[in-house]
N, CA and C atoms of all chains as a GROMACS GRO file, in nm:
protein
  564
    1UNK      N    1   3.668  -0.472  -1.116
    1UNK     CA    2   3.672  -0.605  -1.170
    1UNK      C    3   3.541  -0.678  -1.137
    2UNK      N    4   3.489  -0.660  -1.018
    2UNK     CA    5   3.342  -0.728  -0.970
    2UNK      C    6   3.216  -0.671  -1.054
    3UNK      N    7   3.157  -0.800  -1.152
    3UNK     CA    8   3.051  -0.702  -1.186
    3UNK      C    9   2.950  -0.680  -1.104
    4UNK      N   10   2.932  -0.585  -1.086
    4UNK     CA   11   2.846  -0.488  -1.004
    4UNK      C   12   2.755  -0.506  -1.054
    5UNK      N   13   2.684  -0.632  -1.076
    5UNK     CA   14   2.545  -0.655  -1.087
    5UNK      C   15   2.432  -0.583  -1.007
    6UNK      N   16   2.442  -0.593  -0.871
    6UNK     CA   17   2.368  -0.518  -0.791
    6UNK      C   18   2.343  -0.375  -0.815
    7UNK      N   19   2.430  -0.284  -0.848
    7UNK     CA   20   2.425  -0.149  -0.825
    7UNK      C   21   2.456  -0.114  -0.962
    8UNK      N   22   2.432  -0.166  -1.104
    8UNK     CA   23   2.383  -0.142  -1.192
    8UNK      C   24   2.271  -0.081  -1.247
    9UNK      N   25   2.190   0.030  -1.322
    9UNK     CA   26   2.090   0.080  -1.339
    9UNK      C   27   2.063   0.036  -1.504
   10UNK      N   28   1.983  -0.104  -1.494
   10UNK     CA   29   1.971  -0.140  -1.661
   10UNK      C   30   1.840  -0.153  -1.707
   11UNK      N   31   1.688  -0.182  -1.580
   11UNK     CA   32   1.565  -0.120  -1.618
   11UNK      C   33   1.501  -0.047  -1.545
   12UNK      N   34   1.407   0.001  -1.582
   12UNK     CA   35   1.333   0.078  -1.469
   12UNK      C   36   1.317   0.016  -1.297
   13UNK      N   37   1.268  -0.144  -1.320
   13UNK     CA   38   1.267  -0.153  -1.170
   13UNK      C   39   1.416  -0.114  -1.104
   14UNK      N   40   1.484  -0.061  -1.157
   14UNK     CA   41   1.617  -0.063  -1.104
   14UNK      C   42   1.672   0.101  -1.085
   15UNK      N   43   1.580   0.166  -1.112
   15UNK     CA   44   1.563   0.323  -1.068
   15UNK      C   45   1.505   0.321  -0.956
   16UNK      N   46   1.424   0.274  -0.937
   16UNK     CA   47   1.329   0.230  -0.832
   16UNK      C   48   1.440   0.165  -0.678
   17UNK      N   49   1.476   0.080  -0.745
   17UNK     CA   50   1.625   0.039  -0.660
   17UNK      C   51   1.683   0.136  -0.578
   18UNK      N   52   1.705   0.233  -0.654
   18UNK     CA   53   1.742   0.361  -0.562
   18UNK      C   54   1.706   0.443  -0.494
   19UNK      N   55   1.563   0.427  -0.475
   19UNK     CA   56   1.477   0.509  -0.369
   19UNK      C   57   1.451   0.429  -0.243
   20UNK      N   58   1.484   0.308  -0.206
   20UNK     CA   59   1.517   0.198  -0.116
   20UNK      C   60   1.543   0.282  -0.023
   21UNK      N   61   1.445   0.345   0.077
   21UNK     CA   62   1.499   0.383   0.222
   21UNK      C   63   1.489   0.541   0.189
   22UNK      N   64   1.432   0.568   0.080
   22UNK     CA   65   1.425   0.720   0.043
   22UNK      C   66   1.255   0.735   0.058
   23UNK      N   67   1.278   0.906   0.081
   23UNK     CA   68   1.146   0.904   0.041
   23UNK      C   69   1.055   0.985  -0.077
   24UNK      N   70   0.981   0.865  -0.127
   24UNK     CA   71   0.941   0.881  -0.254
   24UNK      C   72   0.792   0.923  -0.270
   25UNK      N   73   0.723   0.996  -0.396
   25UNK     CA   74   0.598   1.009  -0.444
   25UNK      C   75   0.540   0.890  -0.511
   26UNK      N   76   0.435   0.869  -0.488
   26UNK     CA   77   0.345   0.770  -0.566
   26UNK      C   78   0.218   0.806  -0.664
   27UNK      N   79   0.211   0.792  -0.753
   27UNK     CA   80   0.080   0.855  -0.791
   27UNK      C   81  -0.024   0.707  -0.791
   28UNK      N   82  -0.136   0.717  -0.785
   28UNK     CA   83  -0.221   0.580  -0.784
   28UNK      C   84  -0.370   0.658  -0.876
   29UNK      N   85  -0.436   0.519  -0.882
   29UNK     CA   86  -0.534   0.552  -0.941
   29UNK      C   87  -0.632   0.592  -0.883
   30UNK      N   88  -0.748   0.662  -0.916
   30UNK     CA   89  -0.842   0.708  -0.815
   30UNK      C   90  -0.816   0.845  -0.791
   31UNK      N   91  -0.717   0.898  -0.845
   31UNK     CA   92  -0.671   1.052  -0.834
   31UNK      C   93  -0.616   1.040  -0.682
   32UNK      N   94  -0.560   0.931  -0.621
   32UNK     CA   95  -0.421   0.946  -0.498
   32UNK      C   96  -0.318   0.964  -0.519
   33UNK      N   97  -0.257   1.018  -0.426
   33UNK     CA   98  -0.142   1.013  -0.406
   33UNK      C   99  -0.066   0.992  -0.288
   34UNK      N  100   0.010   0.909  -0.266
   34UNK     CA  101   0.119   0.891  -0.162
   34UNK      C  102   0.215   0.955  -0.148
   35UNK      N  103   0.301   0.977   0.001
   35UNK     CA  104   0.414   1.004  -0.006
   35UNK      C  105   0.489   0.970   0.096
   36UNK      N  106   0.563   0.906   0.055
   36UNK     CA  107   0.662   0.823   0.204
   36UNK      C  108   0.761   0.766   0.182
   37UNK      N  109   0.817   0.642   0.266
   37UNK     CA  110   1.009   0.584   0.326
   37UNK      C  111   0.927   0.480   0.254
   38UNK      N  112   1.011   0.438   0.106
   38UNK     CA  113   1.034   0.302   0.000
   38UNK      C  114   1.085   0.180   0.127
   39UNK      N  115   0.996   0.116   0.181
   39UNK     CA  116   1.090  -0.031   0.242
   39UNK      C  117   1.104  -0.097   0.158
   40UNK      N  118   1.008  -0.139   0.069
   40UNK     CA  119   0.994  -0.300  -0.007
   40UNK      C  120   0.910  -0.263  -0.147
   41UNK      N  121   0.929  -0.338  -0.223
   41UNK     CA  122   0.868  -0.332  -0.344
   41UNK      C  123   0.902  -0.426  -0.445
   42UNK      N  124   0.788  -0.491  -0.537
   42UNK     CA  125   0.855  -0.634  -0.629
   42UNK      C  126   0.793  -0.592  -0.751
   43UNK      N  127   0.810  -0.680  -0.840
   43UNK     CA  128   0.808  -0.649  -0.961
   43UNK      C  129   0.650  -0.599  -1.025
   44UNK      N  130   0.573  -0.608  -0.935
   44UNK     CA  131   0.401  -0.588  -0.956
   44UNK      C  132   0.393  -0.466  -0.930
   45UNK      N  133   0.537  -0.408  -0.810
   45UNK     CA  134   0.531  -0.250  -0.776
   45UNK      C  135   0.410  -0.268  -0.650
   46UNK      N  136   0.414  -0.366  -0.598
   46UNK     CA  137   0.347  -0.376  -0.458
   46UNK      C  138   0.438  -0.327  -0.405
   47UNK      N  139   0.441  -0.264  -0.292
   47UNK     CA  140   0.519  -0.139  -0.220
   47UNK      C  141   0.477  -0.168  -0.070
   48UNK      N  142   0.582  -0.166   0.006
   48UNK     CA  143   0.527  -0.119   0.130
   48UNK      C  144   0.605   0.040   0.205
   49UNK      N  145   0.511   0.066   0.256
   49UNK     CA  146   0.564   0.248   0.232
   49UNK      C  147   0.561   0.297   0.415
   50UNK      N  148   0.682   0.349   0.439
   50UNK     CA  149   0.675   0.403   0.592
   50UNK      C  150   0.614   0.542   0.642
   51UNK      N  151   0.572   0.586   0.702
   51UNK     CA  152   0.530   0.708   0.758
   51UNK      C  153   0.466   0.801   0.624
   52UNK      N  154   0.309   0.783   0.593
   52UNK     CA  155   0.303   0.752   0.476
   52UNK      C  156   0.170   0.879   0.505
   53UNK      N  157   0.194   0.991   0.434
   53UNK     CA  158   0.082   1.040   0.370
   53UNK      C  159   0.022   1.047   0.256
   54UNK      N  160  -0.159   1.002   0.268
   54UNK     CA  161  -0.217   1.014   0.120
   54UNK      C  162  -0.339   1.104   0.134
   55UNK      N  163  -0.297   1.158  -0.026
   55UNK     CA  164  -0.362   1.278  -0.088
   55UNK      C  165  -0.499   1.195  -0.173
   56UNK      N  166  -0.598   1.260  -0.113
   56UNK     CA  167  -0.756   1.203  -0.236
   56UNK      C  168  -0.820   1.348  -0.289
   57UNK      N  169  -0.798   1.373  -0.424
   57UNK     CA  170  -0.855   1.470  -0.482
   57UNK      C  171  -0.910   1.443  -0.543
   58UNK      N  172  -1.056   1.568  -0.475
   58UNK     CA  173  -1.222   1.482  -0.561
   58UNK      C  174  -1.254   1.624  -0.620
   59UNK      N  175  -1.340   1.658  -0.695
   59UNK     CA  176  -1.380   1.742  -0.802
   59UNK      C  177  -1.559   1.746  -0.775
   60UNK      N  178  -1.578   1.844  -0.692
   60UNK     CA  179  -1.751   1.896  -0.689
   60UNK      C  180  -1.764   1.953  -0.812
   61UNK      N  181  -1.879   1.985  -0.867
   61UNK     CA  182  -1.949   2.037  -0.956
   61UNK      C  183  -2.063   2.142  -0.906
   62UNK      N  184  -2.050   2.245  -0.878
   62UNK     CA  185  -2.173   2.320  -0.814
   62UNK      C  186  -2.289   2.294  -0.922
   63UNK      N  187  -2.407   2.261  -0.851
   63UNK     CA  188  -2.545   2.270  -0.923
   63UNK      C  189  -2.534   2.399  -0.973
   64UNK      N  190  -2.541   2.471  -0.955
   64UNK     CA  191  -2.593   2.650  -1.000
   64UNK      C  192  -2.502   2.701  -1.089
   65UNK      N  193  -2.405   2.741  -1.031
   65UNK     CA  194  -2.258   2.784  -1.130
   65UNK      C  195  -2.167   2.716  -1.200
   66UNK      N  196  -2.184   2.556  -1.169
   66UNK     CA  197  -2.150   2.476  -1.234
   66UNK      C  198  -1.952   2.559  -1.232
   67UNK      N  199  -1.916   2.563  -1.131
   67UNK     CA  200  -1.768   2.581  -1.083
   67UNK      C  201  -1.704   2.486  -1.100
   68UNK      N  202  -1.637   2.435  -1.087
   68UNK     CA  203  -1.535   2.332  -1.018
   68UNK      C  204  -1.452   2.322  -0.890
   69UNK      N  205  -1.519   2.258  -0.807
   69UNK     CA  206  -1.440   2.294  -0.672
   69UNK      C  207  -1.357   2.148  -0.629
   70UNK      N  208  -1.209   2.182  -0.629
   70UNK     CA  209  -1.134   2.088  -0.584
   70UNK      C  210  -1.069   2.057  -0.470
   71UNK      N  211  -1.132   1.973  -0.379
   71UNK     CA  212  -1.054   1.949  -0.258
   71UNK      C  213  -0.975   1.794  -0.233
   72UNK      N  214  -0.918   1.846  -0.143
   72UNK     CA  215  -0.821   1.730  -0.109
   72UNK      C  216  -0.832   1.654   0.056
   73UNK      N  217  -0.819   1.563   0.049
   73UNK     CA  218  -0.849   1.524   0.161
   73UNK      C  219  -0.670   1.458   0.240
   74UNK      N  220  -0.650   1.470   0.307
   74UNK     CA  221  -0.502   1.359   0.348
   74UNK      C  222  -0.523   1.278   0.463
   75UNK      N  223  -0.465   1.209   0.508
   75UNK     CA  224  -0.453   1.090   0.630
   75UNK      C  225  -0.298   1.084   0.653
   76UNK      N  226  -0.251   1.058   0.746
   76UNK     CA  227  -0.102   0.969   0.744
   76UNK      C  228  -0.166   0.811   0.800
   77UNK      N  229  -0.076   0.706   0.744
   77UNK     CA  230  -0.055   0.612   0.840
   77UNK      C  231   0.110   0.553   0.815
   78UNK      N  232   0.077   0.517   0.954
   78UNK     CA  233   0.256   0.474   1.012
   78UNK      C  234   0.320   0.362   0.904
   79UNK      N  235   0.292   0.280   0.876
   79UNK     CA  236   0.310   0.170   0.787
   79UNK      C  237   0.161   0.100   0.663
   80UNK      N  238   0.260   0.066   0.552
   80UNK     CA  239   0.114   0.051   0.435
   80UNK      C  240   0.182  -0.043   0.352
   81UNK      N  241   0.090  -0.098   0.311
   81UNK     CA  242   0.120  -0.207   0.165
   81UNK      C  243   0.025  -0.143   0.065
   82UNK      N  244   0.134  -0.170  -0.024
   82UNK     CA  245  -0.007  -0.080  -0.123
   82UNK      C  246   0.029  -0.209  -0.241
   83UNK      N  247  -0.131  -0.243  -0.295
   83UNK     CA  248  -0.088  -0.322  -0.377
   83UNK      C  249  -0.068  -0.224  -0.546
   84UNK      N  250   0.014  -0.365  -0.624
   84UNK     CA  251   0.094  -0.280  -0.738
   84UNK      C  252  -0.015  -0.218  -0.834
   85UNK      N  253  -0.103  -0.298  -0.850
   85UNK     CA  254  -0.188  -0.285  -0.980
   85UNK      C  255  -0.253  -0.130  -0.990
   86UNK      N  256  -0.243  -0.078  -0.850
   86UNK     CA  257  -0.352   0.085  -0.846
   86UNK      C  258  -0.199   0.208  -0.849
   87UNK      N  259  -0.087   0.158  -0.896
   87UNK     CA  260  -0.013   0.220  -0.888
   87UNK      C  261   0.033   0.288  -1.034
   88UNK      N  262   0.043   0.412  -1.075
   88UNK     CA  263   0.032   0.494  -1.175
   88UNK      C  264   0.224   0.502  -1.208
   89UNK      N  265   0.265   0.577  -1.122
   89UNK     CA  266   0.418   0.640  -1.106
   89UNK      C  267   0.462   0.613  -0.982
   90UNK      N  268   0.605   0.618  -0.999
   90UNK     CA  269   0.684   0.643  -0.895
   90UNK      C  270   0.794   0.751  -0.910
   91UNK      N  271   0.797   0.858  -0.805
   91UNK     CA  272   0.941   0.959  -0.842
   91UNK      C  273   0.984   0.949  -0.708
   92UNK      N  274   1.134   1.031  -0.708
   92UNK     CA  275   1.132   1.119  -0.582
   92UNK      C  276   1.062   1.210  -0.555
   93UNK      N  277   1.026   1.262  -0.379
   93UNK     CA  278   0.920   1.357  -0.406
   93UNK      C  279   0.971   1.484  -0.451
   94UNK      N  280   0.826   1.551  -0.549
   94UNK     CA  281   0.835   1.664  -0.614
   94UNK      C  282   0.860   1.777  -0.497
   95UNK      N  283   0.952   1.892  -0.504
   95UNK     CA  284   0.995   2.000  -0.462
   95UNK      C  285   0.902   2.082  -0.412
   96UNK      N  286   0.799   2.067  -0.376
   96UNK     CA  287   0.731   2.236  -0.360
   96UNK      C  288   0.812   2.360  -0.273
   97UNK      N  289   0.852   2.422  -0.350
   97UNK     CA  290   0.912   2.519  -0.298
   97UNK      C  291   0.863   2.613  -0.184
   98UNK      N  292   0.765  -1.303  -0.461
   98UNK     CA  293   0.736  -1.376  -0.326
   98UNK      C  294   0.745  -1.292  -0.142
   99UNK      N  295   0.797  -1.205  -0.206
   99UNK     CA  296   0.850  -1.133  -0.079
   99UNK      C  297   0.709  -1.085  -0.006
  100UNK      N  298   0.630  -1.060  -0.075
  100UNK     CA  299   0.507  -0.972   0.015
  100UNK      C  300   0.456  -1.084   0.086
  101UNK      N  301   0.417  -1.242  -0.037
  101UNK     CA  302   0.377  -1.372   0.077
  101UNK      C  303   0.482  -1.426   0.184
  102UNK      N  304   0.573  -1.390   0.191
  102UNK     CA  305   0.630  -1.426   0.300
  102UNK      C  306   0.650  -1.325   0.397
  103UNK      N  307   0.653  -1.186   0.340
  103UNK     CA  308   0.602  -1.049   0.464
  103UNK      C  309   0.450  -1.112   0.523
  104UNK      N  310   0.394  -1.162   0.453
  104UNK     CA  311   0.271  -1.176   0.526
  104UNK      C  312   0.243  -1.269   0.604
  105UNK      N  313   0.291  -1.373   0.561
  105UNK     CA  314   0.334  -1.480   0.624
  105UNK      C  315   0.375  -1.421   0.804
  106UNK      N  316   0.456  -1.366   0.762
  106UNK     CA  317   0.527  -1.391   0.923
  106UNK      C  318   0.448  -1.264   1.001
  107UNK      N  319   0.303  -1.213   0.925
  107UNK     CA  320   0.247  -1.122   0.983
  107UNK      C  321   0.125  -1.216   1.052
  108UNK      N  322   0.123  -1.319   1.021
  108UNK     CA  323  -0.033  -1.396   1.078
  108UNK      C  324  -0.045  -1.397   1.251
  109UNK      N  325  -0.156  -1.380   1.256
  109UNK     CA  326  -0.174  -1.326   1.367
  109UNK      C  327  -0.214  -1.207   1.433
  110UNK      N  328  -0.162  -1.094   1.400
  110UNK     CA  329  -0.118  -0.991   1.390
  110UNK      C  330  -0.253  -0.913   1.323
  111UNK      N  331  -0.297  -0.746   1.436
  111UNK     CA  332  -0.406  -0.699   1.350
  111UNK      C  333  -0.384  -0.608   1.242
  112UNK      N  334  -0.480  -0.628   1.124
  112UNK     CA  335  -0.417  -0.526   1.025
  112UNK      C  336  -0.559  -0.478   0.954
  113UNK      N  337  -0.566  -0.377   0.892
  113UNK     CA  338  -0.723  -0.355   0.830
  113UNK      C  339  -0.658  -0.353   0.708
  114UNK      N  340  -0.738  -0.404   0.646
  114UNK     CA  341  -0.719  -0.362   0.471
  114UNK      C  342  -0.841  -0.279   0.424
  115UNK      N  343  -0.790  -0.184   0.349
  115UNK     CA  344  -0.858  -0.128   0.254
  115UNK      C  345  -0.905  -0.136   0.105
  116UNK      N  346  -1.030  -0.210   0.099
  116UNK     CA  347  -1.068  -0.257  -0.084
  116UNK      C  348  -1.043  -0.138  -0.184
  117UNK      N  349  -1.031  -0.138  -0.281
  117UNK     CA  350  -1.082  -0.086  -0.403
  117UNK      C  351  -1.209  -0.008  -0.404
  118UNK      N  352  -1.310  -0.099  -0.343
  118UNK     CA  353  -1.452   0.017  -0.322
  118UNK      C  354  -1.453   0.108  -0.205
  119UNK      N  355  -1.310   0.128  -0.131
  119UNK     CA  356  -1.358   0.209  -0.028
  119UNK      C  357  -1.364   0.176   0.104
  120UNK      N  358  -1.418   0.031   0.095
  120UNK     CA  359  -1.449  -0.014   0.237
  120UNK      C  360  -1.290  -0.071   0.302
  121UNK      N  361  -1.290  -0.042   0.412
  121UNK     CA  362  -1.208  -0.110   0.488
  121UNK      C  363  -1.279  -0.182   0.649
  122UNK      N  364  -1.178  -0.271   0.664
  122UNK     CA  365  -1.172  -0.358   0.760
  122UNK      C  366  -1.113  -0.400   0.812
  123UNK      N  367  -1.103  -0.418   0.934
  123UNK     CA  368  -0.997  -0.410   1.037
  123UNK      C  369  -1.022  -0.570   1.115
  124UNK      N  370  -0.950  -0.640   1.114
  124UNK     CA  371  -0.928  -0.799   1.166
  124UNK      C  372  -0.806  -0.863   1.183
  125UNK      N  373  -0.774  -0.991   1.272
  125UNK     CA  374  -0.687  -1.042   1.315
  125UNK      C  375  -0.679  -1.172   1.159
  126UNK      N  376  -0.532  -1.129   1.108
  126UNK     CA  377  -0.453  -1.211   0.966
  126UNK      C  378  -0.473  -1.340   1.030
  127UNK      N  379  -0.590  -1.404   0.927
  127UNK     CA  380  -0.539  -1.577   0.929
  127UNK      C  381  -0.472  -1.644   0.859
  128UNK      N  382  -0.478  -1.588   0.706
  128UNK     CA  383  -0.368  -1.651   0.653
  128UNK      C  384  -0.326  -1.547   0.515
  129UNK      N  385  -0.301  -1.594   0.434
  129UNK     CA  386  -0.243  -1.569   0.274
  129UNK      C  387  -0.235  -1.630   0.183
  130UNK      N  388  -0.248  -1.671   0.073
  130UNK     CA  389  -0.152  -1.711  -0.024
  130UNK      C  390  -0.104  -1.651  -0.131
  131UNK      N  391  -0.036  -1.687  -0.197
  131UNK     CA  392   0.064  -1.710  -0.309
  131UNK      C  393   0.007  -1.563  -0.400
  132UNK      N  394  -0.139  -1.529  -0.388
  132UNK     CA  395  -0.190  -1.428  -0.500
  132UNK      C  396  -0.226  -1.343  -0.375
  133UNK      N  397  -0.188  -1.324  -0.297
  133UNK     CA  398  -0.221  -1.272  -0.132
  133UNK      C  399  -0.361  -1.224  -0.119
  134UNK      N  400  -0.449  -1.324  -0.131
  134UNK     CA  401  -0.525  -1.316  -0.109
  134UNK      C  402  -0.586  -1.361   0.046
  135UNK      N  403  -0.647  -1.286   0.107
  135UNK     CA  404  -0.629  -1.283   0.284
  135UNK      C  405  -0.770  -1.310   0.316
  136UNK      N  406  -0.748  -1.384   0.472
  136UNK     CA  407  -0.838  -1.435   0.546
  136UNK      C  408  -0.826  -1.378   0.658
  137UNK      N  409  -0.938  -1.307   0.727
  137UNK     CA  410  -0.920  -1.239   0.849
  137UNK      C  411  -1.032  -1.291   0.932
  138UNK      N  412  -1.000  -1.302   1.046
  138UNK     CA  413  -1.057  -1.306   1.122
  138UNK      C  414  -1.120  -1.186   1.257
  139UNK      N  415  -1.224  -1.224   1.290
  139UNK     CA  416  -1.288  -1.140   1.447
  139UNK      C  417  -1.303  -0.981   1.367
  140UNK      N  418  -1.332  -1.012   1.253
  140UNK     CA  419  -1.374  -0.870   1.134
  140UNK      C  420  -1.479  -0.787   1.224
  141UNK      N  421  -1.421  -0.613   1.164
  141UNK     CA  422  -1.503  -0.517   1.186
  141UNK      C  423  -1.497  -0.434   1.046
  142UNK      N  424  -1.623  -0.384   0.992
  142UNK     CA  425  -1.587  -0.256   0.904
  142UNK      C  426  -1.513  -0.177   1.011
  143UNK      N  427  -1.437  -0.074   0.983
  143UNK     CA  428  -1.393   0.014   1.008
  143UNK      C  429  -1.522   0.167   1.038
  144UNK      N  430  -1.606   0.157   0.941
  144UNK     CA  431  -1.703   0.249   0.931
  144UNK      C  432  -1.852   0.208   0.909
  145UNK      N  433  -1.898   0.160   1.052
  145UNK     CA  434  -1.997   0.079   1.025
  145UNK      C  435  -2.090   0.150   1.015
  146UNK      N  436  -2.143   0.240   1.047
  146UNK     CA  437  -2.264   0.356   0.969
  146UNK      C  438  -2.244   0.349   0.833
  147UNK      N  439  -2.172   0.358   0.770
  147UNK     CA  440  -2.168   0.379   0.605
  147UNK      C  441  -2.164   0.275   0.513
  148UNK      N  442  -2.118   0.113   0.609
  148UNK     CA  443  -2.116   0.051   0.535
  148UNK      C  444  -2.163  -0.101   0.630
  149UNK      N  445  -2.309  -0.119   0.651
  149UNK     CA  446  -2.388  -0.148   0.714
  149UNK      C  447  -2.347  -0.331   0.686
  150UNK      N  448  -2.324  -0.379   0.529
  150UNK     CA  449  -2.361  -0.467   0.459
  150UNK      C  450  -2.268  -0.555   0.585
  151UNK      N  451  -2.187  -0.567   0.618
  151UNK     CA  452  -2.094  -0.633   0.663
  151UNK      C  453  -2.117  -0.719   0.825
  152UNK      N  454  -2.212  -0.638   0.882
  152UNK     CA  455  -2.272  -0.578   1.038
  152UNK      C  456  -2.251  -0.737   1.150
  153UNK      N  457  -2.318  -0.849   1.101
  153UNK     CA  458  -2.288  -0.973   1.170
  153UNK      C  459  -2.107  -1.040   1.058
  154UNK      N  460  -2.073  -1.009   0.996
  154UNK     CA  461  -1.966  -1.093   0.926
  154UNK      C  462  -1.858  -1.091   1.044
  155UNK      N  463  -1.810  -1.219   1.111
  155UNK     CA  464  -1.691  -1.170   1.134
  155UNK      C  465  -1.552  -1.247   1.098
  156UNK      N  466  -1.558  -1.322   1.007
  156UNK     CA  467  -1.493  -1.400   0.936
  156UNK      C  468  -1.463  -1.392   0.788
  157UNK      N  469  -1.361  -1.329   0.735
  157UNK     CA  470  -1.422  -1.326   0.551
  157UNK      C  471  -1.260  -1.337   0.470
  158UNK      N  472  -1.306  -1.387   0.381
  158UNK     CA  473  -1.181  -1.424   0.242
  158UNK      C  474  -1.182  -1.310   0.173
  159UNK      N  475  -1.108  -1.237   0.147
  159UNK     CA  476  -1.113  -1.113   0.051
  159UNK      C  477  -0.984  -1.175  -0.088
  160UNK      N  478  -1.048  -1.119  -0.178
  160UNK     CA  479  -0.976  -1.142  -0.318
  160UNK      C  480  -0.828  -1.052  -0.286
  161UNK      N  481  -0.739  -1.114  -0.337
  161UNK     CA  482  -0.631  -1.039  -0.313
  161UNK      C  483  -0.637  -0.914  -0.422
  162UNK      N  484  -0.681  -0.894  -0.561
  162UNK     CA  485  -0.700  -0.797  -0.641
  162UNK      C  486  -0.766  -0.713  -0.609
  163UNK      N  487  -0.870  -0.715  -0.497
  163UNK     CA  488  -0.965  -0.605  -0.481
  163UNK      C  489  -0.893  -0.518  -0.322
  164UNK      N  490  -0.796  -0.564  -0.305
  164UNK     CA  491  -0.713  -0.430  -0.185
  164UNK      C  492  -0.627  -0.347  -0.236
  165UNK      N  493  -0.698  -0.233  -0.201
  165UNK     CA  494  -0.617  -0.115  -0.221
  165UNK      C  495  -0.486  -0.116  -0.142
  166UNK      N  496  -0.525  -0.091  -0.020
  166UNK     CA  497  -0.378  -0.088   0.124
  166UNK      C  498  -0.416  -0.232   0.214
  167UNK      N  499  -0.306  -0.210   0.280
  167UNK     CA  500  -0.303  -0.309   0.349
  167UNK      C  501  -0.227  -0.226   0.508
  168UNK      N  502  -0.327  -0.159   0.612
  168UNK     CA  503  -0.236  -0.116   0.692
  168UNK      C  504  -0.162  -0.154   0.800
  169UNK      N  505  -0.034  -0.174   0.822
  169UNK     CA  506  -0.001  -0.281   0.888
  169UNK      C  507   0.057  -0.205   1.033
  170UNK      N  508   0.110  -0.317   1.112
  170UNK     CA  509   0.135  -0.292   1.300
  170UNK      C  510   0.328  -0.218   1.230
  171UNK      N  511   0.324  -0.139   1.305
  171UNK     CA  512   0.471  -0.088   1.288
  171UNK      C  513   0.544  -0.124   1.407
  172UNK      N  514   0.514  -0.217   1.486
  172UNK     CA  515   0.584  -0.225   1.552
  172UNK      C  516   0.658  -0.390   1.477
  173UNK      N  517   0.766  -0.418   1.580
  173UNK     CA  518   0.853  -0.571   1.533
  173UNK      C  519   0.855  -0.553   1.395
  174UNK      N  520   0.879  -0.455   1.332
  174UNK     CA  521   0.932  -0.518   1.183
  174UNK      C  522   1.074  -0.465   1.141
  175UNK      N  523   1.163  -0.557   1.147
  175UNK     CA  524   1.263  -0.530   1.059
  175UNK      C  525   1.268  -0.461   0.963
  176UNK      N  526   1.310  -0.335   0.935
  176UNK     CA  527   1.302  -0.282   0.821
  176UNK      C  528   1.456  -0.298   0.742
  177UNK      N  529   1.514  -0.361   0.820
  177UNK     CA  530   1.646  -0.378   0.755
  177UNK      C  531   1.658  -0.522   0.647
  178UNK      N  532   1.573  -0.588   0.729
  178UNK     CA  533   1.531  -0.711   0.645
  178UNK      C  534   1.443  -0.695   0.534
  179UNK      N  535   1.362  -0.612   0.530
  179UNK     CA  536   1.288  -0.575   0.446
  179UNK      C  537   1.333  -0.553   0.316
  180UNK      N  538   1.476  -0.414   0.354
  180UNK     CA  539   1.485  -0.391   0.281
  180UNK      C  540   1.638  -0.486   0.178
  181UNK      N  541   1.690  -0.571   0.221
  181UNK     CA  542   1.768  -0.663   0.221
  181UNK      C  543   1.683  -0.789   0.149
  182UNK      N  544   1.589  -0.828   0.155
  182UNK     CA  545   1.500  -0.944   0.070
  182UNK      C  546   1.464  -0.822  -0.019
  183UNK      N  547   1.412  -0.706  -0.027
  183UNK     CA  548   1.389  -0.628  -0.176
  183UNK      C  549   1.526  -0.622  -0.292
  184UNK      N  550   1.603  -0.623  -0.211
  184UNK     CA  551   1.742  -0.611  -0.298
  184UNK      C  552   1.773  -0.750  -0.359
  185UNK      N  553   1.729  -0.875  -0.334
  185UNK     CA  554   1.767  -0.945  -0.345
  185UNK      C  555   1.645  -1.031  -0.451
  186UNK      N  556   1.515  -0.975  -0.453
  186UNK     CA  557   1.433  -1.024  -0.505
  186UNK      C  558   1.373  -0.967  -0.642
  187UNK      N  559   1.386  -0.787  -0.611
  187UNK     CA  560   1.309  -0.723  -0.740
  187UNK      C  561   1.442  -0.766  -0.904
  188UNK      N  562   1.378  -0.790  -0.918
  188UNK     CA  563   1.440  -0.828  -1.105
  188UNK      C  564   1.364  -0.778  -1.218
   0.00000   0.00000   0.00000
């Protein structure tokens, strides 16, 4: 009988709703990526993210062989605000098996 | 509103932010507002070999659009509150 306004799923920020205390993937711009515990997040998708590792993948170009060499760099930090605007996606995190 | 009033009750408190270009900086929160745009005080680059420009600043207004992160003290924070004003605010 109560409408269950709260725990309704009627837009996207409200998928998002459900990763509250989960931990989720971020993709950002700049070729980052995050991954960490959803505390907070508003409608800009400013986020603040717990025990938080990020991924920076940069792309060398060898002078000579002209290869492509891709590395990644990571960091953790304990707590983060990330603001919304550099933010690409949000999932649960992907599986690597 | 929720992040200006997370921040809010962070003043004081040291936190470095990280810009958009890379640079970060590490200083004691003087204030915020409304577009959270932050005032820190007793400023350090974080990486002062690389990013020299900064070297006497120790006071500065940063645009709230140009931070990437914002890394904050994990200690004293409610995360239950946190997540209790998110439930109550995202629409």
């Amino acid at each position: 009988m109560a409408t269950e306004e709260d725990s309704a799923v009627k837009e996207p920020l409200d998928l998002i709703r459900l990763s509250l205390d989960e931990r989720i993937y971020v993709k950002l711009r700049s070729d980052r990526e995050l991954r960490g515990k959803l505390h907070a997040y508003d409608q800009h998708l400013n986020m603040i993210l717990g025990d938080v590792e990020e991924i920076v993948t940069t792309v060398e170009i060898d002078d000579e062989t002209y290869e492509e060499i891709v590395w990644t760099t990571r960091r953790t930090v304990p707590f983060l605000f990330v603001r919304g605007d550099g933010v690409i996606l949000v999932s649960p995190p992907l599986r690597t098996a | 509103m929720l992040f200006f009033s997370y921040f809010k009750d962070l003043v004081g408190r040291e936190v470095t932010v990280e810009l958009k270009n890379d640079l970060a900086i590490r200083g004691t929160l003087h204030s915020v507002d409304q577009y959270l745009n932050i005032k820190l005080e007793n400023t350090r680059v974080v990486d002062q070999d690389k990013y020299p420009h900064m070297l006497s600043v120790r006071n500065c207004f940063i645009r709230g659009s140009v931070v990437r992160y914002v890394q904050l003290p994990p200690e004293e924070v409610d995360i239950e509150l946190l997540h209790d004003a998110t439930r109550r605010e995202a629409r």
